[in-house]
VMD Tcl script that builds the backbone (N, CA, C; Angstrom):
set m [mol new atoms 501]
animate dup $m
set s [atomselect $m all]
$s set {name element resname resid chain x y z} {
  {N N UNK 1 A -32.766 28.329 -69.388}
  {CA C UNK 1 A -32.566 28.558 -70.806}
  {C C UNK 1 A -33.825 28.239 -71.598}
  {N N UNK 2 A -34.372 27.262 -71.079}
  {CA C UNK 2 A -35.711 26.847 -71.887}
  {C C UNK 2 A -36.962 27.721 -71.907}
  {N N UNK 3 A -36.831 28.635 -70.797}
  {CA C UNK 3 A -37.357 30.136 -70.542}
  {C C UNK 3 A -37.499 30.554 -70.912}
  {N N UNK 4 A -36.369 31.264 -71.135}
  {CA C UNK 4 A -35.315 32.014 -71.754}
  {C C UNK 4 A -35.743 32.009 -73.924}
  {N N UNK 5 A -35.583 31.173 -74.117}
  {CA C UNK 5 A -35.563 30.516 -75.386}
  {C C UNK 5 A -37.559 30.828 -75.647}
  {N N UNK 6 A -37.873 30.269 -74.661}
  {CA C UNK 6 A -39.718 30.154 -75.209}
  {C C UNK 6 A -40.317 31.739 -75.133}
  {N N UNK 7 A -39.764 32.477 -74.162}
  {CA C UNK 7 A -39.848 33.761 -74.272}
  {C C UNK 7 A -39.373 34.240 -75.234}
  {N N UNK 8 A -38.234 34.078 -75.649}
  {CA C UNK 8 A -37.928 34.971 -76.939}
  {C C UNK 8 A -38.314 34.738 -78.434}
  {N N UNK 9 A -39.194 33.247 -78.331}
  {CA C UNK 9 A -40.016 32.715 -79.380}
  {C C UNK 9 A -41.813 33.099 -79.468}
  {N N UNK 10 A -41.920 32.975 -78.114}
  {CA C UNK 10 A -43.866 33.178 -78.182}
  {C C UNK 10 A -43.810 33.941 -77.732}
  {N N UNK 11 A -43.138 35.194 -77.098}
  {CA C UNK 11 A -43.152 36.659 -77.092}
  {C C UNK 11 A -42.160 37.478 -77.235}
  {N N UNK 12 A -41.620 37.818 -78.349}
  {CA C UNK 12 A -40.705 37.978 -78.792}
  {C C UNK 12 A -40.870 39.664 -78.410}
  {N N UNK 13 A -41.703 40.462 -78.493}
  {CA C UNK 13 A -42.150 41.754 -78.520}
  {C C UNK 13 A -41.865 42.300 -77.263}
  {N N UNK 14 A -42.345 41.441 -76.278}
  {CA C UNK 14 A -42.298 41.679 -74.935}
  {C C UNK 14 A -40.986 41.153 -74.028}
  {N N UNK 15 A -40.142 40.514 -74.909}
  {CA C UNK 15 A -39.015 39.653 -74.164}
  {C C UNK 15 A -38.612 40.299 -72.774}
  {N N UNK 16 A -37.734 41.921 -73.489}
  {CA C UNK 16 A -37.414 42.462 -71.545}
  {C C UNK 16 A -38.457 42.474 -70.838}
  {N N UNK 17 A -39.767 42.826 -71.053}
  {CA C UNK 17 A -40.695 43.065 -69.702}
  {C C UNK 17 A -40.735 41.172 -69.220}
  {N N UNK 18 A -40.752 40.053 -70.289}
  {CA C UNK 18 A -41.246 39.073 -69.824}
  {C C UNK 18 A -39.873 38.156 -69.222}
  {N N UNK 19 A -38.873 38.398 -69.292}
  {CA C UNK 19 A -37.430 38.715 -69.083}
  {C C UNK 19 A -36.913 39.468 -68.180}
  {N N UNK 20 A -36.977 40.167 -67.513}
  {CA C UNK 20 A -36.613 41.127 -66.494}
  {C C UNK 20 A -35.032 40.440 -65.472}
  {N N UNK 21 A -34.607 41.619 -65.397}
  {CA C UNK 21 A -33.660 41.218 -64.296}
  {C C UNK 21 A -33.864 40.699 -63.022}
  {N N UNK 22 A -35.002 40.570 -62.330}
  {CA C UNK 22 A -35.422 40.508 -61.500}
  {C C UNK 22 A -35.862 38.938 -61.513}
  {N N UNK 23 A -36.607 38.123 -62.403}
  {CA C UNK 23 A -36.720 37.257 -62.585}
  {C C UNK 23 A -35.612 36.070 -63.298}
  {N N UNK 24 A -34.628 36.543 -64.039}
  {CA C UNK 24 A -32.988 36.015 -64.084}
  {C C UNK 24 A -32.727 35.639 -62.507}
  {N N UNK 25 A -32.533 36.879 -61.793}
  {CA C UNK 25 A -32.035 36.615 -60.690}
  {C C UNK 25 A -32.575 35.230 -59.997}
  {N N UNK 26 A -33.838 35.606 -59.558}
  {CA C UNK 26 A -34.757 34.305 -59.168}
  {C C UNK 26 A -34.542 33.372 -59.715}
  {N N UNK 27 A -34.229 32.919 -61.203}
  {CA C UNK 27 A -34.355 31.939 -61.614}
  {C C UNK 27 A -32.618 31.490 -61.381}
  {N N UNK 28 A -31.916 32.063 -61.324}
  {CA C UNK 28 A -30.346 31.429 -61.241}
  {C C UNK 28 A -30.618 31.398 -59.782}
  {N N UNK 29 A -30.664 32.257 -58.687}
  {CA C UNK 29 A -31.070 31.919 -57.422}
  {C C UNK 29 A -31.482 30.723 -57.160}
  {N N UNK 30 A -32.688 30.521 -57.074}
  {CA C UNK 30 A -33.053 29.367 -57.451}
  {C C UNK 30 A -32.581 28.158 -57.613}
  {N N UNK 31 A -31.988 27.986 -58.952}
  {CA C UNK 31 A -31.284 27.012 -58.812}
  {C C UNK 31 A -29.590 26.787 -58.138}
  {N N UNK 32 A -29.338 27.492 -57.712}
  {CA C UNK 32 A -28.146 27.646 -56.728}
  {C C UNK 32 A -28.593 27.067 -55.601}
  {N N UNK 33 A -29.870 27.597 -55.166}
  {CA C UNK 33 A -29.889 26.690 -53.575}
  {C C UNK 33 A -30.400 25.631 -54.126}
  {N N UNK 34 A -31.424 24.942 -54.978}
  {CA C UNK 34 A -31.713 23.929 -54.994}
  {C C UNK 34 A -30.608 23.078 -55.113}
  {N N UNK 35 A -29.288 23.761 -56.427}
  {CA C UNK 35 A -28.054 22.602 -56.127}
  {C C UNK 35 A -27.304 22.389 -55.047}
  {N N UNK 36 A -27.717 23.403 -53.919}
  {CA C UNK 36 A -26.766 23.529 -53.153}
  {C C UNK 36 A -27.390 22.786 -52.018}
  {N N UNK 37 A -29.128 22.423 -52.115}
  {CA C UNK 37 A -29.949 21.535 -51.108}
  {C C UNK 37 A -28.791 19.935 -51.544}
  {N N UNK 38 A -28.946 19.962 -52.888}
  {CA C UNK 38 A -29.260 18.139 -53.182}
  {C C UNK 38 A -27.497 18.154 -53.127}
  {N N UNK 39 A -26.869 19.245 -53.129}
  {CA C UNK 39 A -25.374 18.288 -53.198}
  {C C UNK 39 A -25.197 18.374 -51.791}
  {N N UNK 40 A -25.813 18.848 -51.039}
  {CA C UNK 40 A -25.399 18.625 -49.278}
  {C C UNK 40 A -26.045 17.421 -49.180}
  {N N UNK 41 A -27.023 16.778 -49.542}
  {CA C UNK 41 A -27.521 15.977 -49.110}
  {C C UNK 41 A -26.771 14.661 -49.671}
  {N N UNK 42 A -26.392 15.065 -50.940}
  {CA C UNK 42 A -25.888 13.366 -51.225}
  {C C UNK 42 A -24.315 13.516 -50.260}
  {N N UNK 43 A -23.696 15.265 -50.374}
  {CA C UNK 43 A -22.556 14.821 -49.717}
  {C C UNK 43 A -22.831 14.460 -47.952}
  {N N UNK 44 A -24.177 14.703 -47.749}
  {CA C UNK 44 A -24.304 13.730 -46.435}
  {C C UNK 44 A -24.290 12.582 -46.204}
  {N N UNK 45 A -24.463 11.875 -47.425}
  {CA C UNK 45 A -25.140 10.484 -47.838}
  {C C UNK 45 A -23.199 9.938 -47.543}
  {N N UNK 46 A -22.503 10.592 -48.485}
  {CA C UNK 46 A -20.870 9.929 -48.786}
  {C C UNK 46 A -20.274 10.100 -46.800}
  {N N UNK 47 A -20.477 11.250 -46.471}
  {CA C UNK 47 A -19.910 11.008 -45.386}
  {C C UNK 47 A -20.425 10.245 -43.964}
  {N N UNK 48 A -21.549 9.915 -44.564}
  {CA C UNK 48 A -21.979 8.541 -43.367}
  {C C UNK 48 A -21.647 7.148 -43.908}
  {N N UNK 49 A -20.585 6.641 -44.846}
  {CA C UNK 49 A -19.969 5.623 -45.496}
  {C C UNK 49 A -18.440 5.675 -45.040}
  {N N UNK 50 A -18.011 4.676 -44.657}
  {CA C UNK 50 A -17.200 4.375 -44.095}
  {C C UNK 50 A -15.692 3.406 -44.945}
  {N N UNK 51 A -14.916 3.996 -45.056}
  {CA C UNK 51 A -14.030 3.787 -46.317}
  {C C UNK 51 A -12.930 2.881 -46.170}
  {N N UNK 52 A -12.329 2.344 -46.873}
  {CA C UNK 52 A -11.172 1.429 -46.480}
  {C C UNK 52 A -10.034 1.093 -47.526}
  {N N UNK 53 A -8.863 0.360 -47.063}
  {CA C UNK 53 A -8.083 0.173 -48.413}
  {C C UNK 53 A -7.489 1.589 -48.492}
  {N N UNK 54 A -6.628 1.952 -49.487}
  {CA C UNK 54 A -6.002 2.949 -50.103}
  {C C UNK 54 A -5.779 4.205 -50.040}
  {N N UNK 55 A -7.180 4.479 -50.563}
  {CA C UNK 55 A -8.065 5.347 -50.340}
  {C C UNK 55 A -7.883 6.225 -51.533}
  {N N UNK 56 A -7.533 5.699 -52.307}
  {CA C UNK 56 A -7.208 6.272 -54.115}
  {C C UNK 56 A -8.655 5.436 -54.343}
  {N N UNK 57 A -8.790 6.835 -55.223}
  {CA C UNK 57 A -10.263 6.889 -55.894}
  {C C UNK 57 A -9.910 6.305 -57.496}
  {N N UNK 58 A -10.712 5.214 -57.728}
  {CA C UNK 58 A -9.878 4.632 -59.465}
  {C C UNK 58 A -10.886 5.473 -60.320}
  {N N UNK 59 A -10.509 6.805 -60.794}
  {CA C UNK 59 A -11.621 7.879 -61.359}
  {C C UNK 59 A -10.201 8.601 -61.931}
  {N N UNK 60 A -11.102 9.724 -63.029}
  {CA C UNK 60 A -10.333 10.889 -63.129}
  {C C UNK 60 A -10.769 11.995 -62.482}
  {N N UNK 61 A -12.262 12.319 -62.091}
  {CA C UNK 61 A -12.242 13.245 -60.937}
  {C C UNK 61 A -12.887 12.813 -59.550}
  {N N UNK 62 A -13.540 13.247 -59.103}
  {CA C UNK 62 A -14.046 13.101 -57.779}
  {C C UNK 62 A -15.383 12.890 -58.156}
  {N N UNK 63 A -16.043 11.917 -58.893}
  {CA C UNK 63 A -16.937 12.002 -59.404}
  {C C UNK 63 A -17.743 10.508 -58.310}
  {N N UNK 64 A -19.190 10.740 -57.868}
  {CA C UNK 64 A -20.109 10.363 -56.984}
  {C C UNK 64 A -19.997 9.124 -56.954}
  {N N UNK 65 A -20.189 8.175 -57.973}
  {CA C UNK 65 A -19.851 6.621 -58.413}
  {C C UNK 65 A -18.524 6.274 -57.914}
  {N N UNK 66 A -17.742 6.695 -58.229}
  {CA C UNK 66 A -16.290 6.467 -57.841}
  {C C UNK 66 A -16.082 6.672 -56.675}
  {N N UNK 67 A -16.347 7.344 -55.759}
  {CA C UNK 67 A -16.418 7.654 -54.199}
  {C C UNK 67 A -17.390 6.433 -54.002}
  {N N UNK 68 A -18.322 6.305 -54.090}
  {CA C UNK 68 A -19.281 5.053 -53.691}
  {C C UNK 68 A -18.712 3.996 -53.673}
  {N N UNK 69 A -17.741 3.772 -54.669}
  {CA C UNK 69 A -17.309 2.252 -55.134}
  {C C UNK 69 A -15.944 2.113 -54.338}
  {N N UNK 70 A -15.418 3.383 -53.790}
  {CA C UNK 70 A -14.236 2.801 -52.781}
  {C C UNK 70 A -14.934 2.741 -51.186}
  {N N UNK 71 A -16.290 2.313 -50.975}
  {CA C UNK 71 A -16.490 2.360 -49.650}
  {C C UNK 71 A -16.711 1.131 -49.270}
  {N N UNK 72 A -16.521 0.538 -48.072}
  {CA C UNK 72 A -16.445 -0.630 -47.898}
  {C C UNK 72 A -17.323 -1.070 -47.482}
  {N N UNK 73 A -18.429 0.196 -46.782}
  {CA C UNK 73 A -19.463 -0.246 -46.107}
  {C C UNK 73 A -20.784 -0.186 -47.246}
  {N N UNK 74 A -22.334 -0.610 -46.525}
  {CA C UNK 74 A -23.512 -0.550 -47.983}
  {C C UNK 74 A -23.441 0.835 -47.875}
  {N N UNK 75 A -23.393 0.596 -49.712}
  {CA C UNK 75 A -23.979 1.809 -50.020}
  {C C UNK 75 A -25.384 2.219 -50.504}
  {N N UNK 76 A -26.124 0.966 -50.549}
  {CA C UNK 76 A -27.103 1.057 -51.068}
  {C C UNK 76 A -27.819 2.326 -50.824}
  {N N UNK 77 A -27.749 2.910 -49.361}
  {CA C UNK 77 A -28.820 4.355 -49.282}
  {C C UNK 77 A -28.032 5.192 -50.531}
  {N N UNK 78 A -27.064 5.497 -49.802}
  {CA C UNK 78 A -26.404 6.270 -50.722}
  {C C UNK 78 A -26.694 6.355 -52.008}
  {N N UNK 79 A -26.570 5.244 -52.887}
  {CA C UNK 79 A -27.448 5.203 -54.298}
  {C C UNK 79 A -28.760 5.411 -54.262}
  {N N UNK 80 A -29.235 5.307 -53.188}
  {CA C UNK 80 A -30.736 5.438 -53.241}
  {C C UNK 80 A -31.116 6.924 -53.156}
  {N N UNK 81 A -30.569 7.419 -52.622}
  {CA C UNK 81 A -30.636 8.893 -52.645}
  {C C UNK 81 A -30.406 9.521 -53.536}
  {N N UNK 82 A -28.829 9.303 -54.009}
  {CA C UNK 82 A -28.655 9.795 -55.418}
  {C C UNK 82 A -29.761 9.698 -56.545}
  {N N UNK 83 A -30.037 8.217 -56.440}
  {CA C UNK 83 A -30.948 7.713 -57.857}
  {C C UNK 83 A -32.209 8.451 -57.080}
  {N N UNK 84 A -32.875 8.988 -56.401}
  {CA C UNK 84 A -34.522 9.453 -56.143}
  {C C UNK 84 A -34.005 11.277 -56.309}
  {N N UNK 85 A -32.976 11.825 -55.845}
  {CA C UNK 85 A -32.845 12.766 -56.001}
  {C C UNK 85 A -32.462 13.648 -57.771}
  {N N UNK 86 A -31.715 12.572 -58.336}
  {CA C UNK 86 A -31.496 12.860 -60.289}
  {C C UNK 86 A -32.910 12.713 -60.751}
  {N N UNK 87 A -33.256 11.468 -60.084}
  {CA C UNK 87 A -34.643 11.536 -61.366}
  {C C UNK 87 A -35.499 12.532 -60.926}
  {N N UNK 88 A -35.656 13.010 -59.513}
  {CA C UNK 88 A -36.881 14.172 -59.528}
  {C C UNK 88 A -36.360 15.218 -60.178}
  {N N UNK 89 A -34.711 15.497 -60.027}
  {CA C UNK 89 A -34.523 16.479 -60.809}
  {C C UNK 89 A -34.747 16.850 -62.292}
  {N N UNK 90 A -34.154 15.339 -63.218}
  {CA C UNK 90 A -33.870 14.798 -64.296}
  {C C UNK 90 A -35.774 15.148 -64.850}
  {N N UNK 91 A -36.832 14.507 -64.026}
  {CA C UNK 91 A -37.714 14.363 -64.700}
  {C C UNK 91 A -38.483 15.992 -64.662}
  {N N UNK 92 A -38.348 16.972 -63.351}
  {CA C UNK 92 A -39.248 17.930 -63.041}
  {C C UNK 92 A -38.414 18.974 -64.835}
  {N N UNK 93 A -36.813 18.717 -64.917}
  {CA C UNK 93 A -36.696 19.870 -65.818}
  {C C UNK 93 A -37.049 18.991 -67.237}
  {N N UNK 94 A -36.809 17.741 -67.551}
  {CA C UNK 94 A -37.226 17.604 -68.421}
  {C C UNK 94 A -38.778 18.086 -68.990}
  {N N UNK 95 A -39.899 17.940 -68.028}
  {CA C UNK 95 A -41.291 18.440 -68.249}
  {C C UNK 95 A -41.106 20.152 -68.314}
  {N N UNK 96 A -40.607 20.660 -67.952}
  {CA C UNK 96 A -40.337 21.756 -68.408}
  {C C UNK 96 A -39.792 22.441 -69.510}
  {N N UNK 97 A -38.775 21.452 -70.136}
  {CA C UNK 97 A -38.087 22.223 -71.114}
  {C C UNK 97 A -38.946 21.380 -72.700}
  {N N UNK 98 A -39.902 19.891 -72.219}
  {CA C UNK 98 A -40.268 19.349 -73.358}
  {C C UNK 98 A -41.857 20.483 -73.272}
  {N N UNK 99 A -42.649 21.174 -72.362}
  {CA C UNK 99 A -43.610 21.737 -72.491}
  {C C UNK 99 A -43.357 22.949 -72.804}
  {N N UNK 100 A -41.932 23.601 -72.506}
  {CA C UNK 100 A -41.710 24.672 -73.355}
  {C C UNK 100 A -41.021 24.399 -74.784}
  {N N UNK 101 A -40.741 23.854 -75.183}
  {CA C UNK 101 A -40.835 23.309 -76.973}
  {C C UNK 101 A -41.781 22.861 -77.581}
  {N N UNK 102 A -42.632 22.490 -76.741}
  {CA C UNK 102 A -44.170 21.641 -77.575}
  {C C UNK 102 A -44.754 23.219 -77.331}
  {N N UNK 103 A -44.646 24.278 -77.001}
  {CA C UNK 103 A -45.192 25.685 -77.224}
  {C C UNK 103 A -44.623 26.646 -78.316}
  {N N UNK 104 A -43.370 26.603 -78.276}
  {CA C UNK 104 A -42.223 26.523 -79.040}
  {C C UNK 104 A -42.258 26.527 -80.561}
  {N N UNK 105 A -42.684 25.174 -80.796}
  {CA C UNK 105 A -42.596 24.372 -82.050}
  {C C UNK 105 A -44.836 24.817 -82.536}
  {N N UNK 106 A -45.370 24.926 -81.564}
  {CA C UNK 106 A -46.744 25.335 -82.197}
  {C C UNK 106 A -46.704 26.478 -82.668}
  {N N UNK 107 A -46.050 28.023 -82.171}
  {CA C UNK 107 A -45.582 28.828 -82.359}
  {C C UNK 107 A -45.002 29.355 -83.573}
  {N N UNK 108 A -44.139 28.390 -83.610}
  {CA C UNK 108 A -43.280 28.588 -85.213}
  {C C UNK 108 A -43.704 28.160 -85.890}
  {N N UNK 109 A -44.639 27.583 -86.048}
  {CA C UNK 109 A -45.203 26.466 -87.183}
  {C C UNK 109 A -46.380 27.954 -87.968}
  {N N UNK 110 A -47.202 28.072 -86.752}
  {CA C UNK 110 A -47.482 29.351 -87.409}
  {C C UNK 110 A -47.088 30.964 -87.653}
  {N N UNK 111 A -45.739 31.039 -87.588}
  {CA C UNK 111 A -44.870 31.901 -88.888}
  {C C UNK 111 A -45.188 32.094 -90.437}
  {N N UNK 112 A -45.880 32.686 -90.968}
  {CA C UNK 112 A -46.226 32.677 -92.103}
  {C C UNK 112 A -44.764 32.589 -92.924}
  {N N UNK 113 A -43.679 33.027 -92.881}
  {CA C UNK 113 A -42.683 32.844 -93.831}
  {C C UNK 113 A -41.281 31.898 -93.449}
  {N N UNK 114 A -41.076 31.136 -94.375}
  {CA C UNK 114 A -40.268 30.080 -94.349}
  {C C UNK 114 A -38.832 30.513 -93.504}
  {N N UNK 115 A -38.271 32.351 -93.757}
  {CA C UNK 115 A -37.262 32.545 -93.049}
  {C C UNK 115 A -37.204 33.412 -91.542}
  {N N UNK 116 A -38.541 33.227 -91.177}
  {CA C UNK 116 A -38.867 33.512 -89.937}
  {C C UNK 116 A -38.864 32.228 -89.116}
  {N N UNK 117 A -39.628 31.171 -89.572}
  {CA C UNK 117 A -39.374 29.483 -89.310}
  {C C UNK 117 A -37.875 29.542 -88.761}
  {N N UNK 118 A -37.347 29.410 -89.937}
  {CA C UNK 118 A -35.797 28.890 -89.978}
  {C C UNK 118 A -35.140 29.515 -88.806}
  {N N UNK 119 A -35.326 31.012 -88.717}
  {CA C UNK 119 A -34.844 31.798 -87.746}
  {C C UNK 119 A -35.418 31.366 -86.374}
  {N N UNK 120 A -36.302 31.054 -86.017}
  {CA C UNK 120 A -36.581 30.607 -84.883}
  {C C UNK 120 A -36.125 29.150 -84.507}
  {N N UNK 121 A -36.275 28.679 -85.533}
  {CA C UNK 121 A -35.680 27.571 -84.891}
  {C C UNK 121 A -34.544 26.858 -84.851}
  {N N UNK 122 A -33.725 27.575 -85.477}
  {CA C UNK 122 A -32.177 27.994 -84.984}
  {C C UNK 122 A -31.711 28.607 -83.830}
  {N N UNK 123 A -32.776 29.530 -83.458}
  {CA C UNK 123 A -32.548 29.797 -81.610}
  {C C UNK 123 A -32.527 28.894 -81.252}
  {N N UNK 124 A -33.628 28.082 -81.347}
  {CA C UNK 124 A -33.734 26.849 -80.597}
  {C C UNK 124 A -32.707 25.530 -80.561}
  {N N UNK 125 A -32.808 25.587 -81.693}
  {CA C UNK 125 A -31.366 24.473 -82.128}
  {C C UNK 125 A -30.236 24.153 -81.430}
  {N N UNK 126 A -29.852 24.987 -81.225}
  {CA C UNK 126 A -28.499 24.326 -80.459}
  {C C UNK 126 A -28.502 24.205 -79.021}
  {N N UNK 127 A -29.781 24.999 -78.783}
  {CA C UNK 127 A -30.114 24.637 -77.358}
  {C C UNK 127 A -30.925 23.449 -76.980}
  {N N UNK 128 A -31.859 22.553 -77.831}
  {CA C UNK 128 A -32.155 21.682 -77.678}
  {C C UNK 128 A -31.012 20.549 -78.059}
  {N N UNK 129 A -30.297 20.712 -78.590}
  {CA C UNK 129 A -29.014 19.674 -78.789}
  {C C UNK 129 A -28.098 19.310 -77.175}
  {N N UNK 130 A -28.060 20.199 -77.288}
  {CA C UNK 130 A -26.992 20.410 -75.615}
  {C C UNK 130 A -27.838 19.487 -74.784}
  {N N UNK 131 A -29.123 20.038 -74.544}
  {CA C UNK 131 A -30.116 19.791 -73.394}
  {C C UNK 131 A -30.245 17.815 -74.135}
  {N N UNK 132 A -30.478 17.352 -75.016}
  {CA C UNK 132 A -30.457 16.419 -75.321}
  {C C UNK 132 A -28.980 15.573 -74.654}
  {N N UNK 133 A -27.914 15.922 -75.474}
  {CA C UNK 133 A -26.634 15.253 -75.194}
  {C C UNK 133 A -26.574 15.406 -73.319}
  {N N UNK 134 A -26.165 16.805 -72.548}
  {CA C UNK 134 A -26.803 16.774 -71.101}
  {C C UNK 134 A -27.207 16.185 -70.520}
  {N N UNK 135 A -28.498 16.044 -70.784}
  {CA C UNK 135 A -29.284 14.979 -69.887}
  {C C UNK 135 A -28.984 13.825 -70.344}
  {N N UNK 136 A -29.057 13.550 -71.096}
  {CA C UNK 136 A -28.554 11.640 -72.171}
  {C C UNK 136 A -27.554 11.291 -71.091}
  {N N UNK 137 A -26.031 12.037 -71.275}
  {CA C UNK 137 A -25.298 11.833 -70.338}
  {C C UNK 137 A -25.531 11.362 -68.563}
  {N N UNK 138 A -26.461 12.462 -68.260}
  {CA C UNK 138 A -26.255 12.586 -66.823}
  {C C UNK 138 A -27.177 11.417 -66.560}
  {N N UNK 139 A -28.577 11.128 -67.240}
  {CA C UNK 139 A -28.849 9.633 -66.867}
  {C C UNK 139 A -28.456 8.644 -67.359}
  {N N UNK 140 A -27.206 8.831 -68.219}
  {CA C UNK 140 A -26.515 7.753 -68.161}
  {C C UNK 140 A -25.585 7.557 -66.688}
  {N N UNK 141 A -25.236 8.650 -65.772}
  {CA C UNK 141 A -24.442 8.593 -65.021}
  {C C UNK 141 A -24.622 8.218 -63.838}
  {N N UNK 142 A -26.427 9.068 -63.284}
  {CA C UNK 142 A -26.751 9.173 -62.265}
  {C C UNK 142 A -28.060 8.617 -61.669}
  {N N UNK 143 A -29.001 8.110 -63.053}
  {CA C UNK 143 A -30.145 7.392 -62.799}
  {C C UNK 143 A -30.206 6.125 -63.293}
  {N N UNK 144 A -28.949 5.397 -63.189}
  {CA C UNK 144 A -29.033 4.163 -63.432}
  {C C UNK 144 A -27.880 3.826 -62.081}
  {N N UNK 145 A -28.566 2.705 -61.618}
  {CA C UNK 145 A -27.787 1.779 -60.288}
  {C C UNK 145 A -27.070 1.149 -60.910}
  {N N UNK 146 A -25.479 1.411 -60.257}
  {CA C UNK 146 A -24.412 1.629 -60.743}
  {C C UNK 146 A -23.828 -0.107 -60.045}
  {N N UNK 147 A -22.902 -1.045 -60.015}
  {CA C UNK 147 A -22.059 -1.610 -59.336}
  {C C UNK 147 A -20.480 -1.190 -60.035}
  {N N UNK 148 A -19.995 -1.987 -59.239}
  {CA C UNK 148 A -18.259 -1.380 -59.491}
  {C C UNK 148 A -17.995 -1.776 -60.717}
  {N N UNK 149 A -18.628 -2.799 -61.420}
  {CA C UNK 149 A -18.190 -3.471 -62.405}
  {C C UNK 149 A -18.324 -2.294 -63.987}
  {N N UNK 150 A -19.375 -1.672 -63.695}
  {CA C UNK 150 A -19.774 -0.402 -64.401}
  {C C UNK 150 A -19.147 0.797 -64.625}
  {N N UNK 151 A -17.380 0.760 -63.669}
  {CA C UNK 151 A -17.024 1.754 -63.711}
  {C C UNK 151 A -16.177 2.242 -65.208}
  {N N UNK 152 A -15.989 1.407 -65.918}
  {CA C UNK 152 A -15.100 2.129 -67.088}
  {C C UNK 152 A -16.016 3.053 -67.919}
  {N N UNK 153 A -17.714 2.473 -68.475}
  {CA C UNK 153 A -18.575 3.126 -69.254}
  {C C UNK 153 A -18.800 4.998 -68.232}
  {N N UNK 154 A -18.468 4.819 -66.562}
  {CA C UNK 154 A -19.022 6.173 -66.544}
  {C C UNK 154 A -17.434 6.957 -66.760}
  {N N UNK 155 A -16.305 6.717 -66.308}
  {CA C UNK 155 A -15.340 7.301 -66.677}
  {C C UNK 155 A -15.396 8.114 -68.089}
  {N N UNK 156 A -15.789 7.085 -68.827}
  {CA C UNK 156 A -15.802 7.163 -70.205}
  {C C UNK 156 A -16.571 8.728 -70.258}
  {N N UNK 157 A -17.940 8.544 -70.004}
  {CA C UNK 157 A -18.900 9.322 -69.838}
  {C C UNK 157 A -18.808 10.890 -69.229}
  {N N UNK 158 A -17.994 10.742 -67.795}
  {CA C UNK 158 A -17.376 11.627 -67.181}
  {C C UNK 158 A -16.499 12.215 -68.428}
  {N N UNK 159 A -15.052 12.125 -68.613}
  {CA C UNK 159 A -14.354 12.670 -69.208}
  {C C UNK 159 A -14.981 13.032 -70.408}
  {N N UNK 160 A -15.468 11.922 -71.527}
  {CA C UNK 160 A -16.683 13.116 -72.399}
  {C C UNK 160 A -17.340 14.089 -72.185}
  {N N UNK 161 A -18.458 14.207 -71.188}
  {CA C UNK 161 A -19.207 15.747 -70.722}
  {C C UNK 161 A -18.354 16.811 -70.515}
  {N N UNK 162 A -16.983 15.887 -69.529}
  {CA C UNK 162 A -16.060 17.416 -69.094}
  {C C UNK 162 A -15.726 18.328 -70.410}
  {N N UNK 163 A -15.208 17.771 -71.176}
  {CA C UNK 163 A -14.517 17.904 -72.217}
  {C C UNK 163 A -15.107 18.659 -73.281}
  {N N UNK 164 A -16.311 18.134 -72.956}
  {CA C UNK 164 A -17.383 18.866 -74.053}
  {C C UNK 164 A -18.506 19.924 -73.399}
  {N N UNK 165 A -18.662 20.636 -72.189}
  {CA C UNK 165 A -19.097 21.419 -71.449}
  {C C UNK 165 A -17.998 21.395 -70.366}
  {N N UNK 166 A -17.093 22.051 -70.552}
  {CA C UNK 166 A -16.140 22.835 -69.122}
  {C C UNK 166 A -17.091 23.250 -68.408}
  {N N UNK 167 A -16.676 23.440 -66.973}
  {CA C UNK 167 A -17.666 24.543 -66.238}
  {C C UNK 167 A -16.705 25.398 -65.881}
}
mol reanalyze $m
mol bondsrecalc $m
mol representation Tube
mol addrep $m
């Protein structure tokens, strides 16, 4: 989206050629296998943990923390993986989406008229809001080392995001 968004701001003329279907594809591609690398890997991480007790998860969904916290054995890799795998993620798109707004925002600035401004950066607007609240959330969820004692603030957290981005 941050692409998406800087293309249709610093080349607005050229958007389909710089836009193409071909490069959508790639770029949702893309991130399909990359999610589909890192969630095999952490769900490799859960199924070499060894579980006990109940086996009721104290969560409202099946959410990574909550599986961690009913295992009996260390989990420390397990968090460790999680926490090295969010932040490379967390940090590689953040540098991406803050270097496509610091292009963004130079861009619009030189707009000679106040409702060309406005208009652009109302594209932008609600997409930098999301991407703010988003990520806020998810390192609240996933790049901070969690103990059990921590579990009501991510519940909390969980059921907010759901609620407010369905997938």
């Amino acid at each position: 989206m941050a692409y998406d968004r800087f293309v249709a701001v610093y080349n607005s003329l050229l958007y389909t050629v710089a836009m193409s279907r071909k490069l959508c594809a790639l770029l949702v591609a893309g991130n399909y296998i990359w999610g589909g690398i890192c969630s095999s890997t952490l769900t490799y991480f859960l199924l070499a943990l060894s579980y006990c007790g109940s086996g009721i998860i104290n969560h409202f969904c099946c959410e990574y923390s909550a599986i961690i916290s009913a295992s009996c054995s260390d989990s420390s890799i397990s968090q460790l993986a999680c926490l090295v795998i969010c932040m490379f993620n967390k940090v590689c798109s953040l540098l991406i989406i803050l270097t496509s707004y610091v292009v963004i925002v130079i861009t619009v600035i030189k707009i000679p008229s106040k409702g060309g401004r406005r208009k652009a950066f109302s594209t932008c607007g609600s997409h930098l809001a999301a991407i703010c609240f988003c990520h806020g959330v998810i390192l609240l969820l996933y790049c901070v080392l969690k103990s059990k004692s921590s579990l009501i603030p991510v519940k909390f957290a969980t059921v907010f995001t759901a609620w407010s981005f369905p997938c």
